[in-house]
C-alpha positions as CSV (number, residue, x, y, z in Angstrom):
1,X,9.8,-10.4,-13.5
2,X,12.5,-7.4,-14.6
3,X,12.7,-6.1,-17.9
4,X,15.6,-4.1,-19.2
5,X,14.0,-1.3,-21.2
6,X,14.1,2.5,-22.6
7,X,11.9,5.0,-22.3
8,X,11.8,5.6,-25.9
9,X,12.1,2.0,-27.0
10,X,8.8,1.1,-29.1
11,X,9.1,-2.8,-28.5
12,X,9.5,-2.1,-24.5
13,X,6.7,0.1,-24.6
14,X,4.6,-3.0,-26.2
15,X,5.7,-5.5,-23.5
16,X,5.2,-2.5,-20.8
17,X,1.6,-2.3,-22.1
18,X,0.9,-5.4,-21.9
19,X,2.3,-6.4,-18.3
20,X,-0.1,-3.6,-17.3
21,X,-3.1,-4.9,-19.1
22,X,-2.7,-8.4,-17.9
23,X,-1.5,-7.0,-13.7
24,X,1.9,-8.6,-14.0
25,X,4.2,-6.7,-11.8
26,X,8.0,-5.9,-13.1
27,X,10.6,-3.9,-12.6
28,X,12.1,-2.6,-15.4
29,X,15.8,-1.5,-15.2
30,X,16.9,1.7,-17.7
31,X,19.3,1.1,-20.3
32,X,21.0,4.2,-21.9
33,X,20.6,3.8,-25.7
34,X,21.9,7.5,-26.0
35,X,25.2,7.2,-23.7
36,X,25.3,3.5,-25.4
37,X,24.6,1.3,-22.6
38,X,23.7,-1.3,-25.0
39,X,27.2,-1.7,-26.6
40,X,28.6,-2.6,-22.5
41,X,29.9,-6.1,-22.8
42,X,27.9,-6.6,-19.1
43,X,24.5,-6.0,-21.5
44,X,25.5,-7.7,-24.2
45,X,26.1,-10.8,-22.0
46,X,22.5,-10.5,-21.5
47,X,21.1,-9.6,-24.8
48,X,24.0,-9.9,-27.4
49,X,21.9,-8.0,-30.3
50,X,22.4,-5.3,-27.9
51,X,19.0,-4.3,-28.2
52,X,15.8,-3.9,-25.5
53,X,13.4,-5.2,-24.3
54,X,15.3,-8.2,-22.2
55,X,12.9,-9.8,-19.9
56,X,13.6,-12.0,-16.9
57,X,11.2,-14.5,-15.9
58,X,12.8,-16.7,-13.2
59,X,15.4,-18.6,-14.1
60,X,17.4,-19.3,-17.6
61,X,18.5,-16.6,-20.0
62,X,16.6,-13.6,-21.0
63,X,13.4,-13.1,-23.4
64,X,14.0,-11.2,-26.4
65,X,12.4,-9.7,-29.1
66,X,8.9,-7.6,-28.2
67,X,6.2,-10.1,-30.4
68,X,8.5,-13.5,-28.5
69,X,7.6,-11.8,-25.3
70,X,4.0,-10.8,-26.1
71,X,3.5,-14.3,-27.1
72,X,5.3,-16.0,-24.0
73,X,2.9,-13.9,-21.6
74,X,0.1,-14.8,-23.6
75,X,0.9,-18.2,-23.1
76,X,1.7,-18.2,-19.5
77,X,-0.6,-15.4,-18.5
78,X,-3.6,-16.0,-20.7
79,X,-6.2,-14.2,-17.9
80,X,-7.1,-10.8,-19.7
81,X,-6.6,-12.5,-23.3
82,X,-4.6,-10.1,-25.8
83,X,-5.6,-12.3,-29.3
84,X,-8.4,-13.7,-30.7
85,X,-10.1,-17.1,-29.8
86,X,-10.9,-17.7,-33.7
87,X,-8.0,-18.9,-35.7
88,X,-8.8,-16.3,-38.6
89,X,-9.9,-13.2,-36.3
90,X,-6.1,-14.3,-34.8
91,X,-4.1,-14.2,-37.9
92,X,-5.4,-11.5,-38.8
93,X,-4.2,-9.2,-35.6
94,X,-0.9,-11.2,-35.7
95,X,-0.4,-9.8,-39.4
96,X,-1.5,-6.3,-38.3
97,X,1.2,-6.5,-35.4
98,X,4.0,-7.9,-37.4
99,X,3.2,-5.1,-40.3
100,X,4.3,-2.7,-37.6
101,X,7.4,-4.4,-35.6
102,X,8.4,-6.7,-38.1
103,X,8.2,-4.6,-41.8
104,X,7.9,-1.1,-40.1
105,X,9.4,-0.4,-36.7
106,X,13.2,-2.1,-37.6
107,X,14.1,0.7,-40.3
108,X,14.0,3.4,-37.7
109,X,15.9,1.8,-34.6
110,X,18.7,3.9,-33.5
111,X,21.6,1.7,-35.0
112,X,19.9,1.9,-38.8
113,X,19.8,5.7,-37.9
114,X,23.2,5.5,-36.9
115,X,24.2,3.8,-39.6
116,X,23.0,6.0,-41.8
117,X,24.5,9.3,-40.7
118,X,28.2,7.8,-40.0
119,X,28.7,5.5,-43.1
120,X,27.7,6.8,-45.7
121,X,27.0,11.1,-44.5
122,X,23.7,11.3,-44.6
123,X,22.9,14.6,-43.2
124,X,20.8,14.3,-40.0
125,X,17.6,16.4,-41.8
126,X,17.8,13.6,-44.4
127,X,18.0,10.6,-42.3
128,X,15.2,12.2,-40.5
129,X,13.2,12.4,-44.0
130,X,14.0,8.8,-44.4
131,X,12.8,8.2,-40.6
132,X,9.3,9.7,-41.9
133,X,8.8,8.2,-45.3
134,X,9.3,4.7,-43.4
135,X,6.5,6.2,-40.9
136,X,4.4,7.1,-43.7
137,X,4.7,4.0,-46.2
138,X,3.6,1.5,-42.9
139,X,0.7,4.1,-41.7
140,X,-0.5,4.0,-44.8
141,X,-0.7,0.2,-45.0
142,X,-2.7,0.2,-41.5
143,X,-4.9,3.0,-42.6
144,X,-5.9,1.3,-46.0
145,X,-6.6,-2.2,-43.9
146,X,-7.8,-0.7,-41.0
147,X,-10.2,1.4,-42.9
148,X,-11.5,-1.4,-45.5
149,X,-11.6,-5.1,-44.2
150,X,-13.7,-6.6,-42.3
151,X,-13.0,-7.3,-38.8
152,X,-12.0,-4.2,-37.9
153,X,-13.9,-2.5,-34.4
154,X,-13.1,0.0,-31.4
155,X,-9.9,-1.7,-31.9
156,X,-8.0,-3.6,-34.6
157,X,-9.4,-6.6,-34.4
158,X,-13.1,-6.4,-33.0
159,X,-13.8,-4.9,-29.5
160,X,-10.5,-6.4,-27.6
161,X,-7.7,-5.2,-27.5
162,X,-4.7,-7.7,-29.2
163,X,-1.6,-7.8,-29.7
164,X,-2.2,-5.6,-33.4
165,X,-3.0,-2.4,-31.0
166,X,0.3,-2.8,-28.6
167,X,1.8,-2.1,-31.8
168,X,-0.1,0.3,-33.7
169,X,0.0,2.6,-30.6
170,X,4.2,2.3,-30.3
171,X,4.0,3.6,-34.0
172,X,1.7,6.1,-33.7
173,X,3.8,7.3,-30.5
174,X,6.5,7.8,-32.6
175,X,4.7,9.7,-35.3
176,X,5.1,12.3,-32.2
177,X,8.6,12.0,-31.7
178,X,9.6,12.0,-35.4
179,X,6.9,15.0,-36.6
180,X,5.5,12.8,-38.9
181,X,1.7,14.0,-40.1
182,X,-1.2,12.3,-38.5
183,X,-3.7,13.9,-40.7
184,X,-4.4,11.3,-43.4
185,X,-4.6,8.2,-40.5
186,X,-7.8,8.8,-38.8
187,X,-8.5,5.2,-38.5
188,X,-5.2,4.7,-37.1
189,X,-5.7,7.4,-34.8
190,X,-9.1,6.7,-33.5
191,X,-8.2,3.5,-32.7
192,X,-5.0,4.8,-30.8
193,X,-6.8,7.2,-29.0
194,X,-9.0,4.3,-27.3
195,X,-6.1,2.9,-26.4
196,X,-4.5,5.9,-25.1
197,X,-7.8,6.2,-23.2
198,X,-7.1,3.2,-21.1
199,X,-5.0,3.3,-17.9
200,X,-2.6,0.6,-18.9
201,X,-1.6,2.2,-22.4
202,X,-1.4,5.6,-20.5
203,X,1.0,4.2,-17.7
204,X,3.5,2.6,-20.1
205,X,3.7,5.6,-22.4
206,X,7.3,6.5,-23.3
207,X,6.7,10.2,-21.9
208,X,6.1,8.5,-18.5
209,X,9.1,6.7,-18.1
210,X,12.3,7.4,-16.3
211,X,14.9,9.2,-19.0
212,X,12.2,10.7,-20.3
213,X,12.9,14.4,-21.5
214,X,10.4,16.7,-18.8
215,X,7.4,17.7,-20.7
C-alpha cells in the first residue's frame, strides 16, 4: 500500500495508527499542505477534494476520506480487530469516532482556516479563537460521554482499542498544536494517554513524521 499524507494531517494520523496496529506495511508519500501541494492538478488527479489521506491499495483509484479507509482495512484486514463484535458496543464507538472527524475535526482543516482569514479578515488570533472553541465544544461532548455511559473502559469502548480512540487521540494531538486547555478532559486524556502508551499510536504521531517542525 502507499498513502499520500501530512505530518500534521489528523485523518492520516488515524489511518497511520491503524496500519501500525494491524502490521500493514506502507509507504506514505509527503504532501505539502503549507507550500500547497494539494492545489497541483497532478494531486488533484488523485484526490480532487485536494485533501489527505489518499490510499493505494493495488489497483483502481485511490481511498479517500480517514473513517472510508478505517473501515476498508477493517474489512479486508480484520486480524487485530479495531470495533466491537456486538452490534450496540459497535455503534456506539462508530458514534464516538464520527463525533470527532465528522462534527469536530472538518471546522479546523486548513482551507476553513484559510477561508476565514482571507474572505472575510478575520485576524489570525481570532481565527485561532475560533480554532479553540471548536476544540472545546467537541472535547466537551467526549468528556460528558466518556465520563457517564456505560461502556466506557481503558479505552472508549471497553478494553480494545476501536476505531472511537484513532480519533480521540488525533484530537487530543491537536489540543497541542492549537494551545487549547486539557485540564477539564481527564477522561479524554486518560484514555489518550493509553493510547499514546502503545507503540503503534507513538510511531504514527504527527511529531514523528517527515515535515515535522524538530522538537
Amino acid at each position: 500500500m502507499r498513502m499520500y499524507g501530512n505530518w500534521r494531517s489528523a485523518a492520516a494520523f488515524r489511518v497511520r495508527v491503524a496500519l501500525n496496529l494491524k502490521g500493514i506495511p506502507c509507504e506514505e508519500i509527503f504532501i505539502d499542505l503549507d507550500a500547497g501541494d494539494q492545489h497541483a492538478p497532478a494531486f488533484r488527479a488523485i484526490n480532487p477534494q485536494g485533501a489527505v489521506p489518499a490510499l493505494f491499495d493495488g489497483d483502481g483509484p485511490p481511498l479517500t476520506q480517514s473513517l472510508a479507509i478505517l473501515d476498508y482495512l477493517e474489512e479486508t484486514h480484520p486480524n487485530v480487530p479495531l470495533l466491537p463484535a456486538d452490534p450496540r458496543e459497535r455503534a456506539r464507538a462508530r458514534s464516538l469516532a464520527q463525533l470527532v472527524a465528522c462534527d469536530t475535526h472538518p471546522l479546523y482543516v486548513p482551507r476553513v482556516r484559510t477561508y476565514l482569514m482571507e474572505e472575510y479578515g478575520l485576524p489570525k488570533e481570532r481565527m485561532l479563537d475560533f480554532v479553540r472553541h471548536v476544540f472545546v465544544t467537541g472535547l466537551t461532548t467526549l468528556e460528558t460521554r466518556l465520563s457517564t455511559e456505560d461502556g466506557t473502559g481503558r479505552f472508549c469502548q471497553g478494553d480494545a482499542v476501536s476505531h472511537a480512540d484513532l480519533c480521540l487521540v488525533s484530537l487530543w494531538v491537536g489540543t497541542g498544536i492549537f494551545g487549547v486547555d486539557r485540564g477539564p478532559f481527564p477522561t479524554v486524556g486518560r484514555i489518550a494517554e493509553s493510547c499514546l502508551s502503545l507503540d503503534a499510536f507513538a510511531r504514527a504521531h504527527p511529531l514523528k513524521q517527515p515535515g515535522a517542525p524538530a522538537p
